[in-house]
MARDOTI-817504 format. One record per residue: residue in one letter; y, x, z of N, C-alpha, C, O, CB in turn. Coordinates in Angstrom, 1 decimal, decimal comma, always signed. Glycine has a CB too. Layout:
N
+----+--------+--------+--------+--------+--------+--------+--------+--------+--------+--------+--------+--------+--------+--------+--------+
| aa |    n_v |    n_u |    n_w |   ca_v |   ca_u |   ca_w |    c_v |    c_u |    c_w |    o_v |    o_u |    o_w |   cb_v |   cb_u |   cb_w |
+----+--------+--------+--------+--------+--------+--------+--------+--------+--------+--------+--------+--------+--------+--------+--------+
|  A |      Y |      X |      Z |      Y |      X |      Z |      Y |      X |      Z |      Y |      X |      Z |      Y |      X |      Z |
...
+----+--------+--------+--------+--------+--------+--------+--------+--------+--------+--------+--------+--------+--------+--------+--------+
//
This chain:
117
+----+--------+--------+--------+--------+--------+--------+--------+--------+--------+--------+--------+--------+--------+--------+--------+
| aa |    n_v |    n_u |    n_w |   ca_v |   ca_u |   ca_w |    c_v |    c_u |    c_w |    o_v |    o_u |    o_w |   cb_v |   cb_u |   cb_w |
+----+--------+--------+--------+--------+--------+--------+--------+--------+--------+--------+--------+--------+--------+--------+--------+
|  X |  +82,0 |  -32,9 |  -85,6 |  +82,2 |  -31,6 |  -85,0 |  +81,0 |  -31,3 |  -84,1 |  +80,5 |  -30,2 |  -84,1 |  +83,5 |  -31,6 |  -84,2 |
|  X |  +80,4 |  -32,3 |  -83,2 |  +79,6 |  -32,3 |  -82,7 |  +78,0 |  -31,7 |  -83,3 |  +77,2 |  -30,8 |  -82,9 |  +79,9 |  -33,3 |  -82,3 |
|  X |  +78,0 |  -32,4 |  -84,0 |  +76,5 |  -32,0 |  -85,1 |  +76,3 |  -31,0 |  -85,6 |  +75,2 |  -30,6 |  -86,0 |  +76,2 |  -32,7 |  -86,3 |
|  X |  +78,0 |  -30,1 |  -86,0 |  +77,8 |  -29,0 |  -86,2 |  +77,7 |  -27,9 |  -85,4 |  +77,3 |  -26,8 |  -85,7 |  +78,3 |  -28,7 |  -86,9 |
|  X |  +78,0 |  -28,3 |  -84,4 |  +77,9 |  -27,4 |  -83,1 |  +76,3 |  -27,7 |  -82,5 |  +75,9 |  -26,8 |  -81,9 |  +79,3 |  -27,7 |  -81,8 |
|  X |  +75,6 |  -28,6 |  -82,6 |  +74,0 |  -29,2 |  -82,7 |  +73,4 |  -28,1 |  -83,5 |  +72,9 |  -27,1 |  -83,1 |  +73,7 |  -30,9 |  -83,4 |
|  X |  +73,6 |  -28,5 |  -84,9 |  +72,8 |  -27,6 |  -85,8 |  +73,1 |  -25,8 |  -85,5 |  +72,2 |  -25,0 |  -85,2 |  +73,2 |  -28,1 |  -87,5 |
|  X |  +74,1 |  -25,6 |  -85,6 |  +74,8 |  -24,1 |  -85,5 |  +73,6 |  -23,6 |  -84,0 |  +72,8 |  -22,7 |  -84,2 |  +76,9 |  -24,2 |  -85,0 |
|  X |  +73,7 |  -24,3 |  -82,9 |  +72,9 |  -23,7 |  -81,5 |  +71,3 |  -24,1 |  -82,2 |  +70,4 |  -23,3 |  -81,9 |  +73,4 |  -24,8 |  -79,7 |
|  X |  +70,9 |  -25,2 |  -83,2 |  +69,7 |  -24,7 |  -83,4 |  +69,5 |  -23,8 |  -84,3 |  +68,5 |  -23,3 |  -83,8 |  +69,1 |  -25,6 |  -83,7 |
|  X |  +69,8 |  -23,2 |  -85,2 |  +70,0 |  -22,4 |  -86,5 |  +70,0 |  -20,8 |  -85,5 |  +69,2 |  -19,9 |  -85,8 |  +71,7 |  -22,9 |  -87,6 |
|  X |  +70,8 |  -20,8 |  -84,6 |  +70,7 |  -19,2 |  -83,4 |  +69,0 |  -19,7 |  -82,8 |  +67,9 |  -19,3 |  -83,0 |  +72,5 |  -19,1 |  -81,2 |
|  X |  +69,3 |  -20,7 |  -82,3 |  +67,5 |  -20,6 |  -81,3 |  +66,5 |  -20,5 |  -82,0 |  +65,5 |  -20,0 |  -81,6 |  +66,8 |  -21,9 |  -80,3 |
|  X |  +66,7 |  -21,0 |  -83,5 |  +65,3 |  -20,8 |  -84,5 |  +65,2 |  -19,0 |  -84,9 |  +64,2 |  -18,4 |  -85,1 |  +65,7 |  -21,7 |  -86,4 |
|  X |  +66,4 |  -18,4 |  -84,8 |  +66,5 |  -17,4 |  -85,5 |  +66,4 |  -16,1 |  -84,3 |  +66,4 |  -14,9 |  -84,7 |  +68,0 |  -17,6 |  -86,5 |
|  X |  +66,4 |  -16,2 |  -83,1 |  +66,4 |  -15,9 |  -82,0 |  +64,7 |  -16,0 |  -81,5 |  +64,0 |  -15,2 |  -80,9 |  +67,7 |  -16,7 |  -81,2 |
|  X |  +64,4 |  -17,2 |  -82,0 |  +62,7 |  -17,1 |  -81,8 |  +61,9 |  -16,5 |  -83,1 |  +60,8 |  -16,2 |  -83,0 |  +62,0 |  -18,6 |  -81,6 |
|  X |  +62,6 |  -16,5 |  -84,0 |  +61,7 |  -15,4 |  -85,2 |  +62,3 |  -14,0 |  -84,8 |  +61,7 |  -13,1 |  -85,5 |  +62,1 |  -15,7 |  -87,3 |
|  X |  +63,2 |  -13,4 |  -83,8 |  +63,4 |  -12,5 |  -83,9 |  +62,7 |  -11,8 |  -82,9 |  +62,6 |  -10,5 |  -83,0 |  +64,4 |  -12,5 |  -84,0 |
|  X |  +62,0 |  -12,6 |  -81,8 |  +61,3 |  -12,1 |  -80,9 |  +59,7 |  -12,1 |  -80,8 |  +58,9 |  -11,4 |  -80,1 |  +61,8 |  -12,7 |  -79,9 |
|  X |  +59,5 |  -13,2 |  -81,9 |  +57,9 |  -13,5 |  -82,6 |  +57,5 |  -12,8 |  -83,4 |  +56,3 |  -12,8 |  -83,6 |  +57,7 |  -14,7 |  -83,3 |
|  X |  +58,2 |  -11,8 |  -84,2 |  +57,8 |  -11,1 |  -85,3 |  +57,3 |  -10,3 |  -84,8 |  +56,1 |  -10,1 |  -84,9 |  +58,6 |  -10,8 |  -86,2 |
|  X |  +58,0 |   -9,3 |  -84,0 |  +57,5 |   -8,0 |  -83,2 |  +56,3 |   -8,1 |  -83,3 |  +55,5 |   -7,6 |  -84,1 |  +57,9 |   -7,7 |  -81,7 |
|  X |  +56,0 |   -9,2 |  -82,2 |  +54,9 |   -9,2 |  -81,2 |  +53,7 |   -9,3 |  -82,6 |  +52,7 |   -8,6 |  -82,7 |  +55,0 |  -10,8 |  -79,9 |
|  X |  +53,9 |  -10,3 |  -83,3 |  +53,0 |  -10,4 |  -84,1 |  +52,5 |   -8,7 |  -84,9 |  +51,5 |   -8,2 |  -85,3 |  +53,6 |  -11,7 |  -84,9 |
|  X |  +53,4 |   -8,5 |  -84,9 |  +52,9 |   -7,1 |  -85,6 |  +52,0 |   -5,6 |  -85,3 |  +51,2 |   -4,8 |  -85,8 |  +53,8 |   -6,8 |  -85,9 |
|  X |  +52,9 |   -6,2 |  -83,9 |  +52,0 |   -4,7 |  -83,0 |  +50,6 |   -5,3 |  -82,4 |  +49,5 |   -4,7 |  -82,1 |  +53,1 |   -3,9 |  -81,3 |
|  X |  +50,8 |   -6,4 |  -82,2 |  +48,9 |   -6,4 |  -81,9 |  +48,0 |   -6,6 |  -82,7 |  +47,1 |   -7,4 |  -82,6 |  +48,3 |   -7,3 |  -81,1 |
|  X |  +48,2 |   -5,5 |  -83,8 |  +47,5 |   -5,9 |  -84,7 |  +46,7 |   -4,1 |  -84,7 |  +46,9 |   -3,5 |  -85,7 |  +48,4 |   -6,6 |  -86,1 |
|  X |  +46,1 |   -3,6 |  -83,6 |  +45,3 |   -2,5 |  -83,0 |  +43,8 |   -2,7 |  -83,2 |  +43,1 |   -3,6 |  -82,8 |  +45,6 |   -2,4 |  -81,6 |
|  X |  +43,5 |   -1,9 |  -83,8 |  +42,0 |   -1,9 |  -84,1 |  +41,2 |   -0,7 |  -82,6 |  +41,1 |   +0,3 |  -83,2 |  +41,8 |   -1,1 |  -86,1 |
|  X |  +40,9 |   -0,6 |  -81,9 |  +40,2 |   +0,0 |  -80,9 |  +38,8 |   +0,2 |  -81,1 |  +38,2 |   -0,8 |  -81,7 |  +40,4 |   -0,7 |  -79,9 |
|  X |  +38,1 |   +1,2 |  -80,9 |  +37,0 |   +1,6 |  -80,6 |  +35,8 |   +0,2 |  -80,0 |  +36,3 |   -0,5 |  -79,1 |  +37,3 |   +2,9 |  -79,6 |
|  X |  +34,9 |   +0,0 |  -80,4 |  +34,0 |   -0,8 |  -79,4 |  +33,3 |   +0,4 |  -78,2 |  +33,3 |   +1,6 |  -78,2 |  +32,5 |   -1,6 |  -80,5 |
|  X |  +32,8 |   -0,5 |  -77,2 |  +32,7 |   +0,0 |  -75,8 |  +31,8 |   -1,0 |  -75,7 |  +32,0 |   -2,2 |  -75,9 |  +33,9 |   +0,3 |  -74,7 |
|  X |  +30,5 |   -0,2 |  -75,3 |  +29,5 |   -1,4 |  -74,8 |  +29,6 |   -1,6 |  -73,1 |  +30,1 |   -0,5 |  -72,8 |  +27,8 |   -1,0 |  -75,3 |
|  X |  +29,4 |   -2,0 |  -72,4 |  +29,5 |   -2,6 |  -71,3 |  +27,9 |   -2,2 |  -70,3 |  +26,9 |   -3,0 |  -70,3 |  +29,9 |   -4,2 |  -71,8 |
|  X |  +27,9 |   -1,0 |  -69,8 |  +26,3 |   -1,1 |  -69,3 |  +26,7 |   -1,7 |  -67,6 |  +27,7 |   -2,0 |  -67,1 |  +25,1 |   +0,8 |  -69,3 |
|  X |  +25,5 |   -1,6 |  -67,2 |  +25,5 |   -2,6 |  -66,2 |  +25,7 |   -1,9 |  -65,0 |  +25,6 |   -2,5 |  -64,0 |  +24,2 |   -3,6 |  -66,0 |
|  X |  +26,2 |   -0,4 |  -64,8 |  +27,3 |   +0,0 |  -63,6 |  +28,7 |   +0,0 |  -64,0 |  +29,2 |   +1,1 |  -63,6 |  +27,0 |   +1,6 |  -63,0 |
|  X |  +29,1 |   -0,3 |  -64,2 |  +30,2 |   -1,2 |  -64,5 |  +30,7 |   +0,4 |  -65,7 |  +31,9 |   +0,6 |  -66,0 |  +31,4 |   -2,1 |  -62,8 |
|  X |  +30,0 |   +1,1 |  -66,0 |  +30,2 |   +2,0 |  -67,5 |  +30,6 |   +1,6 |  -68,6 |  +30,6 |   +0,4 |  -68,7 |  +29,0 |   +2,6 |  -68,0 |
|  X |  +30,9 |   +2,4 |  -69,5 |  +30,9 |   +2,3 |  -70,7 |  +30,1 |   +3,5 |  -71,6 |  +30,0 |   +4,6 |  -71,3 |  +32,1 |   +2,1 |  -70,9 |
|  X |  +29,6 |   +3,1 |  -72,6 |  +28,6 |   +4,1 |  -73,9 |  +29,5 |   +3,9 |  -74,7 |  +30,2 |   +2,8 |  -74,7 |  +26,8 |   +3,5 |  -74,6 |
|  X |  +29,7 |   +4,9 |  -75,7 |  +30,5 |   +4,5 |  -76,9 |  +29,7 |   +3,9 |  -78,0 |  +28,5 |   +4,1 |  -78,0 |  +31,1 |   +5,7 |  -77,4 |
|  X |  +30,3 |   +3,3 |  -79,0 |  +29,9 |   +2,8 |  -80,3 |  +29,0 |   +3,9 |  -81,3 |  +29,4 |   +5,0 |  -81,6 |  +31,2 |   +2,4 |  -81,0 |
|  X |  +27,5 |   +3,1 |  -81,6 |  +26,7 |   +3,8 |  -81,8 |  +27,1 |   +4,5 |  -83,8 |  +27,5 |   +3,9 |  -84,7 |  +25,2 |   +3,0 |  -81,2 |
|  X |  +26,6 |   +5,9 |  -83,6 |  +26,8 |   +6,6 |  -84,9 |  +26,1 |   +6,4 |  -86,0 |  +25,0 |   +6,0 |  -85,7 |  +26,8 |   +7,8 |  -84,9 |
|  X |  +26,2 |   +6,5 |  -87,0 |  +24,8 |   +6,3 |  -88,0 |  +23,7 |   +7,2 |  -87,9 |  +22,6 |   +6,8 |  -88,3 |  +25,0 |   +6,4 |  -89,4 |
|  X |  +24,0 |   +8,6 |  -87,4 |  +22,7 |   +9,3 |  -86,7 |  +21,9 |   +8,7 |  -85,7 |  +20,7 |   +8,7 |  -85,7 |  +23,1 |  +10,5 |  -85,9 |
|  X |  +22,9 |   +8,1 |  -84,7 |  +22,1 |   +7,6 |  -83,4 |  +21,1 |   +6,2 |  -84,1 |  +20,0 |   +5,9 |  -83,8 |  +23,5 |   +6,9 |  -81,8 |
|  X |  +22,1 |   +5,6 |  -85,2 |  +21,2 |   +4,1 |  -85,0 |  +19,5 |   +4,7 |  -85,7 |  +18,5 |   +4,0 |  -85,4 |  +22,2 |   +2,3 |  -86,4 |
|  X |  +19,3 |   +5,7 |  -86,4 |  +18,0 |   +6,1 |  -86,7 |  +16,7 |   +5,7 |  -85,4 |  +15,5 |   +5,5 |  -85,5 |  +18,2 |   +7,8 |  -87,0 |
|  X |  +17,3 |   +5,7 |  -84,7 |  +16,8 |   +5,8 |  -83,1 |  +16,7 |   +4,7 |  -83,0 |  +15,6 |   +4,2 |  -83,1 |  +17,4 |   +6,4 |  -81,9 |
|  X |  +17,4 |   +4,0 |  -82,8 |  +17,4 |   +2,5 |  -82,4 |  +16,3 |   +1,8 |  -82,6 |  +15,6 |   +1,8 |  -83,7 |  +18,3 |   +1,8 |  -83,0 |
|  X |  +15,9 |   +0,8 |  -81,1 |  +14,7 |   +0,0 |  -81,4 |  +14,8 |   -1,4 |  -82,0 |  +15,4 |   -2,2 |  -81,4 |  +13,8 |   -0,1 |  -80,2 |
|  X |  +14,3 |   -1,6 |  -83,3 |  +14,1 |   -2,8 |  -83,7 |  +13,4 |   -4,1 |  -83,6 |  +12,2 |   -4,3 |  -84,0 |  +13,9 |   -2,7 |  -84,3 |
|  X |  +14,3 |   -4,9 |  -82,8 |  +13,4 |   -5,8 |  -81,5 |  +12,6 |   -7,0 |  -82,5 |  +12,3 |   -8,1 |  -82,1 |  +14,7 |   -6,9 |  -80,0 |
|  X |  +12,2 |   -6,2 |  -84,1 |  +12,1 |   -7,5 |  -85,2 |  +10,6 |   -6,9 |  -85,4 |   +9,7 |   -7,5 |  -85,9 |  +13,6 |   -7,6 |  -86,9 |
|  X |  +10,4 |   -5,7 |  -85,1 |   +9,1 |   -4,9 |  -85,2 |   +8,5 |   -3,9 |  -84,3 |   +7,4 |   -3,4 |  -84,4 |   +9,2 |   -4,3 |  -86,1 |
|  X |   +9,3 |   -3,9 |  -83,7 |   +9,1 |   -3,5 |  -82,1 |   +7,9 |   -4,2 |  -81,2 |   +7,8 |   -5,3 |  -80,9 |  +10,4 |   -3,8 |  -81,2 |
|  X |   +6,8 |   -2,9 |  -80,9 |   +5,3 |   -3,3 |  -80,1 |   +6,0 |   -3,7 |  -78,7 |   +7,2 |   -3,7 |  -78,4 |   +3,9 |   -1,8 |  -79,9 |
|  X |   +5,2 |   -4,0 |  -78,1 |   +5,5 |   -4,4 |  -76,5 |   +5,5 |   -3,0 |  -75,7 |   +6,2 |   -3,0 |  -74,7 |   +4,2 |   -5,4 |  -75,8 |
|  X |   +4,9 |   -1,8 |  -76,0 |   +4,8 |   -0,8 |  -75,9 |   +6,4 |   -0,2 |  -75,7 |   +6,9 |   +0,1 |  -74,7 |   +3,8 |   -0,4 |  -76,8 |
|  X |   +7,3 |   -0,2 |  -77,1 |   +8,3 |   +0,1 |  -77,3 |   +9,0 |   -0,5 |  -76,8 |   +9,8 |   +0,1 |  -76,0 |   +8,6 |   +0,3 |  -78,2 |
|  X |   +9,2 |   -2,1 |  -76,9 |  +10,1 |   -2,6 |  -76,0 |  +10,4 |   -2,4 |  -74,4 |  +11,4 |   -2,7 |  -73,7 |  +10,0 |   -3,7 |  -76,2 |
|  X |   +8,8 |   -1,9 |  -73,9 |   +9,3 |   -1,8 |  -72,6 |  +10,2 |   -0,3 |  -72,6 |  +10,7 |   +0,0 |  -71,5 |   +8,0 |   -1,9 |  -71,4 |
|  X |  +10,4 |   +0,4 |  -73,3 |  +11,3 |   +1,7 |  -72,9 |  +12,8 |   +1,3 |  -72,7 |  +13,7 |   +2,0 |  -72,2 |  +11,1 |   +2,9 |  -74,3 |
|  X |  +13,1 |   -0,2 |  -73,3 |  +14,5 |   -0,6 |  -73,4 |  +14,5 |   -0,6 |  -71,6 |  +13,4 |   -0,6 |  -71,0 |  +14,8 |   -2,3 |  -74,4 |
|  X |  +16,0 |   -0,6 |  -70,9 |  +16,5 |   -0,7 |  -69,6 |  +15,9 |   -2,4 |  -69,1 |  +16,0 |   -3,4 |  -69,9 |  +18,2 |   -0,5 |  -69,7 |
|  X |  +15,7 |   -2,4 |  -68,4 |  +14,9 |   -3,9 |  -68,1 |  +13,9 |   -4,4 |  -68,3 |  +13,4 |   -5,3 |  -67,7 |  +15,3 |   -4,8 |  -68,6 |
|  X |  +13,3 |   -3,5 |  -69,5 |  +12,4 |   -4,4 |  -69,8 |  +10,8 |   -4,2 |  -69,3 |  +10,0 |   -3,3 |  -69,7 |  +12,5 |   -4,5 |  -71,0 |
|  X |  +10,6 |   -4,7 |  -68,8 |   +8,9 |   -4,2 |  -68,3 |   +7,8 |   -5,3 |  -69,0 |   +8,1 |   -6,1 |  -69,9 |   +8,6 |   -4,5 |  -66,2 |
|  X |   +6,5 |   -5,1 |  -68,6 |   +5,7 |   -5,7 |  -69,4 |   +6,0 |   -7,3 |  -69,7 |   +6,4 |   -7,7 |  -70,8 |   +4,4 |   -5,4 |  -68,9 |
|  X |   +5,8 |   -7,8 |  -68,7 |   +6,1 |   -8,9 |  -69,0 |   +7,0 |   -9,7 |  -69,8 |   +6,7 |  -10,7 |  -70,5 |   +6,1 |   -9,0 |  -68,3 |
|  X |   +8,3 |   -9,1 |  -69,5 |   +9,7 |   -9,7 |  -70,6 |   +9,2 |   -9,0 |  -72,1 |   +9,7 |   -9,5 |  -73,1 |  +11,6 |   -8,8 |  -69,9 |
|  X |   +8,4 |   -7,7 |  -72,2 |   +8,1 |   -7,0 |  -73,6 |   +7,3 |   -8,5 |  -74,1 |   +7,6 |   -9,1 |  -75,0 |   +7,1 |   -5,1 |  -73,4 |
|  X |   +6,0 |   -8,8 |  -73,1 |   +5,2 |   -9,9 |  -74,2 |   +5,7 |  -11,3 |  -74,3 |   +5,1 |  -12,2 |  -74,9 |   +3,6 |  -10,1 |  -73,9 |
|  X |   +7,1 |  -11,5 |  -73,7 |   +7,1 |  -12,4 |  -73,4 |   +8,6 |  -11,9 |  -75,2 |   +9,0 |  -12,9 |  -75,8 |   +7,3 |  -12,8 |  -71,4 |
|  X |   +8,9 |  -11,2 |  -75,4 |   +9,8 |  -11,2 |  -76,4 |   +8,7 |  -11,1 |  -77,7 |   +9,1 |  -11,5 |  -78,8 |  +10,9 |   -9,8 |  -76,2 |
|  X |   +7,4 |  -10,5 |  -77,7 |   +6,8 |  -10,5 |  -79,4 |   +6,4 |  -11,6 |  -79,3 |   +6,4 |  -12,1 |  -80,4 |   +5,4 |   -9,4 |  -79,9 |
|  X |   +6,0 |  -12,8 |  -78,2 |   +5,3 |  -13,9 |  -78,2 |   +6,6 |  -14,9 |  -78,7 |   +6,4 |  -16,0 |  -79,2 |   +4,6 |  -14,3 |  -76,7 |
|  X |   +7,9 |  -14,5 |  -78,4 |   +9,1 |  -15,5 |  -78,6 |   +9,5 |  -15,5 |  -80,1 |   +9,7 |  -16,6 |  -80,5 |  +10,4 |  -14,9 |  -77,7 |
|  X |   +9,5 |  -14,1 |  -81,1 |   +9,4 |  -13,3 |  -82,3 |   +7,9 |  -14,2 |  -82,9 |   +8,0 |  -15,0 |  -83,8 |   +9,2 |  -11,4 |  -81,9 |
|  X |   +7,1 |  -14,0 |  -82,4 |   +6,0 |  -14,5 |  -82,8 |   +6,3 |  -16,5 |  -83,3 |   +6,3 |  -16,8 |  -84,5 |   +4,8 |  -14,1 |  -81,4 |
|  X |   +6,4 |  -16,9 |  -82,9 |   +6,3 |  -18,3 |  -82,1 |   +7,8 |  -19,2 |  -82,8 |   +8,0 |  -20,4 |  -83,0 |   +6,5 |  -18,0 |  -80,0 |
|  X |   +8,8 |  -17,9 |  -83,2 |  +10,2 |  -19,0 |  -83,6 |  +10,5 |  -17,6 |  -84,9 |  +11,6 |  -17,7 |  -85,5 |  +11,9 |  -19,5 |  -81,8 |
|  X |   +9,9 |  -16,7 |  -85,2 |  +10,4 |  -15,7 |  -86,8 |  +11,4 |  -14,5 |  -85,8 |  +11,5 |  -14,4 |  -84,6 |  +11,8 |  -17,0 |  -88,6 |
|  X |  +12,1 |  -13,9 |  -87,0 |  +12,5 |  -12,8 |  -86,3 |  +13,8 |  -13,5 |  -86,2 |  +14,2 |  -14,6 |  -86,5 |  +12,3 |  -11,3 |  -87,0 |
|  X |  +14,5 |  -12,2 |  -85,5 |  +16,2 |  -12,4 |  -85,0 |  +16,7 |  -12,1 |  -85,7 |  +16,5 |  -11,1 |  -86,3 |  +16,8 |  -11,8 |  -84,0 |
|  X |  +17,8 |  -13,1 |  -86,1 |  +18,7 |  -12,5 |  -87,0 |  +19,8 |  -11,9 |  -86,4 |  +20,3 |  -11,0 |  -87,2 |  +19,2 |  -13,4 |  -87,8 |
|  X |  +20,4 |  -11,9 |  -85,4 |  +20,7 |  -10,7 |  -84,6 |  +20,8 |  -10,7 |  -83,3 |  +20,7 |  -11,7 |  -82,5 |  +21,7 |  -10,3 |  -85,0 |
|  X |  +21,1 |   -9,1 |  -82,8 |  +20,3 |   -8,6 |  -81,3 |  +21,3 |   -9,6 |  -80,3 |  +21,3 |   -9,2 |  -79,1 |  +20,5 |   -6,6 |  -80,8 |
|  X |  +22,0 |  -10,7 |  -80,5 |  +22,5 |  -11,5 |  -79,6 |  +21,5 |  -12,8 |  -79,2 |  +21,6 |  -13,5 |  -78,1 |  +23,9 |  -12,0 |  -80,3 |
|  X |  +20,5 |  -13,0 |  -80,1 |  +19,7 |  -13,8 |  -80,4 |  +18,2 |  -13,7 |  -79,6 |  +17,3 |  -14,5 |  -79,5 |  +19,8 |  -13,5 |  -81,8 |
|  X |  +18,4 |  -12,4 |  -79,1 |  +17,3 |  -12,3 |  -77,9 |  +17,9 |  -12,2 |  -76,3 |  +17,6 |  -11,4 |  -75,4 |  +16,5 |  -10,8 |  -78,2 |
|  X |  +18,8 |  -13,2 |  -76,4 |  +18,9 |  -14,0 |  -74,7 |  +18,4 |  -15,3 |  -75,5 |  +18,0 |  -16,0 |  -74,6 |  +20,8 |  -14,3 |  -73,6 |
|  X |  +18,2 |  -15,7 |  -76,1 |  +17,5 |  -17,1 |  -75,9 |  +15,8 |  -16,8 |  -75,1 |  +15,3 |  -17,6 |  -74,3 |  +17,3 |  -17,9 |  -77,7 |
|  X |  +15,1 |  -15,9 |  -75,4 |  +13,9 |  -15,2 |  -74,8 |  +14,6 |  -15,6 |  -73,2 |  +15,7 |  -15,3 |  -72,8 |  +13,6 |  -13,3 |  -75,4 |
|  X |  +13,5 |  -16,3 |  -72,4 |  +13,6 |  -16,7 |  -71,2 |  +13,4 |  -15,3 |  -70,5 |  +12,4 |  -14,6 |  -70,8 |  +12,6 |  -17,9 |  -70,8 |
|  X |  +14,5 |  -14,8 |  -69,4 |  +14,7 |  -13,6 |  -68,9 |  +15,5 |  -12,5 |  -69,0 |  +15,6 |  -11,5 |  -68,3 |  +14,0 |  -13,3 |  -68,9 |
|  X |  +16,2 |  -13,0 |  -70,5 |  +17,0 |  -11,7 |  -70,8 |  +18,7 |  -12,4 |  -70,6 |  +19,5 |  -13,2 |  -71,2 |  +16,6 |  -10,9 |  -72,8 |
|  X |  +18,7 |  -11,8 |  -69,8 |  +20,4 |  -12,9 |  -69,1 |  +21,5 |  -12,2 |  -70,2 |  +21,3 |  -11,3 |  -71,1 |  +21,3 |  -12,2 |  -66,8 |
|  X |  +22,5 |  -12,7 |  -70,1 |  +24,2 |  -11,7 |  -70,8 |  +23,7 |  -10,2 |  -70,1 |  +23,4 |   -9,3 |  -70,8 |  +26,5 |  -12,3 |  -69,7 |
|  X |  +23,8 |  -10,2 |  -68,7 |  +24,4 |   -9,0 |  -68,1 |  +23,2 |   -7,8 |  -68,7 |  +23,5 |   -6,7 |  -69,1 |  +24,7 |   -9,2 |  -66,2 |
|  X |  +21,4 |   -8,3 |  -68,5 |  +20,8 |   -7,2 |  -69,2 |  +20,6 |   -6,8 |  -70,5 |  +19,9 |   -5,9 |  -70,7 |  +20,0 |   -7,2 |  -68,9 |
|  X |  +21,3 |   -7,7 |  -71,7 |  +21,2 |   -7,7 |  -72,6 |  +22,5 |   -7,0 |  -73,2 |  +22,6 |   -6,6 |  -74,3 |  +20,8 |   -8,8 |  -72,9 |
|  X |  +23,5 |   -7,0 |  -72,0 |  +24,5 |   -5,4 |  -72,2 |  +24,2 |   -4,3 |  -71,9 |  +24,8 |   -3,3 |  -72,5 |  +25,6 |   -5,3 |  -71,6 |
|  X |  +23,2 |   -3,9 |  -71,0 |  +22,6 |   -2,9 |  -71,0 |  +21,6 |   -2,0 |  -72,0 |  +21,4 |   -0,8 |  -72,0 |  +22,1 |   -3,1 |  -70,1 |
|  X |  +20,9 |   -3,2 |  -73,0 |  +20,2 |   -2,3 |  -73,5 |  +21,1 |   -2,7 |  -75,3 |  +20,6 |   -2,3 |  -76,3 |  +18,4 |   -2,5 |  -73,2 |
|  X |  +22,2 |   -3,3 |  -75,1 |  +23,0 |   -3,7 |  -76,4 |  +23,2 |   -2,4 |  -77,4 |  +23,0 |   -2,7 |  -78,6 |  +24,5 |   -4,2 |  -76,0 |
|  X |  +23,5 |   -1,1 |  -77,2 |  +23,3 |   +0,1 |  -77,3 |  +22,5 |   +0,2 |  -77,7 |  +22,8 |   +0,4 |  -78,9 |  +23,3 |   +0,8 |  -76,7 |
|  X |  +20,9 |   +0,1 |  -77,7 |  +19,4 |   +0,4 |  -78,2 |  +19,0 |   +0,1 |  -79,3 |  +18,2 |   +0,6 |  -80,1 |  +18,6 |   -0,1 |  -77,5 |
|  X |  +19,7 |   -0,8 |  -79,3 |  +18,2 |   -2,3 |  -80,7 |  +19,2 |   -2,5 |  -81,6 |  +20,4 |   -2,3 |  -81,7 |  +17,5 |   -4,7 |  -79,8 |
|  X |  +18,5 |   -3,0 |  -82,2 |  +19,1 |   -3,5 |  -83,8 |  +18,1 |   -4,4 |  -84,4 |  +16,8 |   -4,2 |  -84,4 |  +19,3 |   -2,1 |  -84,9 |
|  X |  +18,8 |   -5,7 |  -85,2 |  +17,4 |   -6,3 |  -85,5 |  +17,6 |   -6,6 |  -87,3 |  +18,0 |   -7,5 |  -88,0 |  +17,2 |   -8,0 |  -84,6 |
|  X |  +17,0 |   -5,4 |  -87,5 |  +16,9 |   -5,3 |  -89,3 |  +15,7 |   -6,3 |  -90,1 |  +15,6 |   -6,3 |  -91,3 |  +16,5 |   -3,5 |  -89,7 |
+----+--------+--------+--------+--------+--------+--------+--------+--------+--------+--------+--------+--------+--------+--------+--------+
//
């Protein structure tokens, strides 16, 4: 008698935890917009296929162009074609914080900009 009153209370708590696991599993399943993160604590929206025409390509991009990116002034510009130069191109724009100077936080600022085709 006992064991069936054992199994019976496990057979409700198994069936009591798929009943409360399933939901959950289903509704967070939300796809949302990307939001880039700039550095006043903003957001830019996710760039269009018009906008990316614009976009600078930090894979052929002069020092000239790179400095127009947010942050970047001469120095970090030759200090990114000499980095490109020295180790091949990026395979992607996450790939230019290894370049000494470009932290997380400024490399969300100009995340919006570049693209490395």
């Amino acid at each position: 008698m006992r064991l069936k009153l054992k199994t019976r209370q496990a057979h409700l708590h198994l069936a009591l935890s798929l009943a409360c696991a399933v939901p959950v599993c289903f509704s967070s399943c939300v796809k949302l917009p990307r939001h880039t993160s700039l550095t006043d604590g903003q957001t830019a929206p996710h760039i269009s296929q018009a906008d990316a025409a614009r976009l600078i390509n930090i894979n052929t991009a002069s020092s000239e162009e790179l400095e127009k990116l947010p942050g970047i002034g001469k120095a970090l510009a030759a200090r990114i074609v000499a980095f490109r130069e020295q180790y091949g191109r990026f395979r992607r724009t996450e790939h230019l914080m290894m370049v000494r100077g470009i932290s997380d936080r400024r490399f969300r600022a100009m995340r919006a900009l570049i693209t490395a085709e």
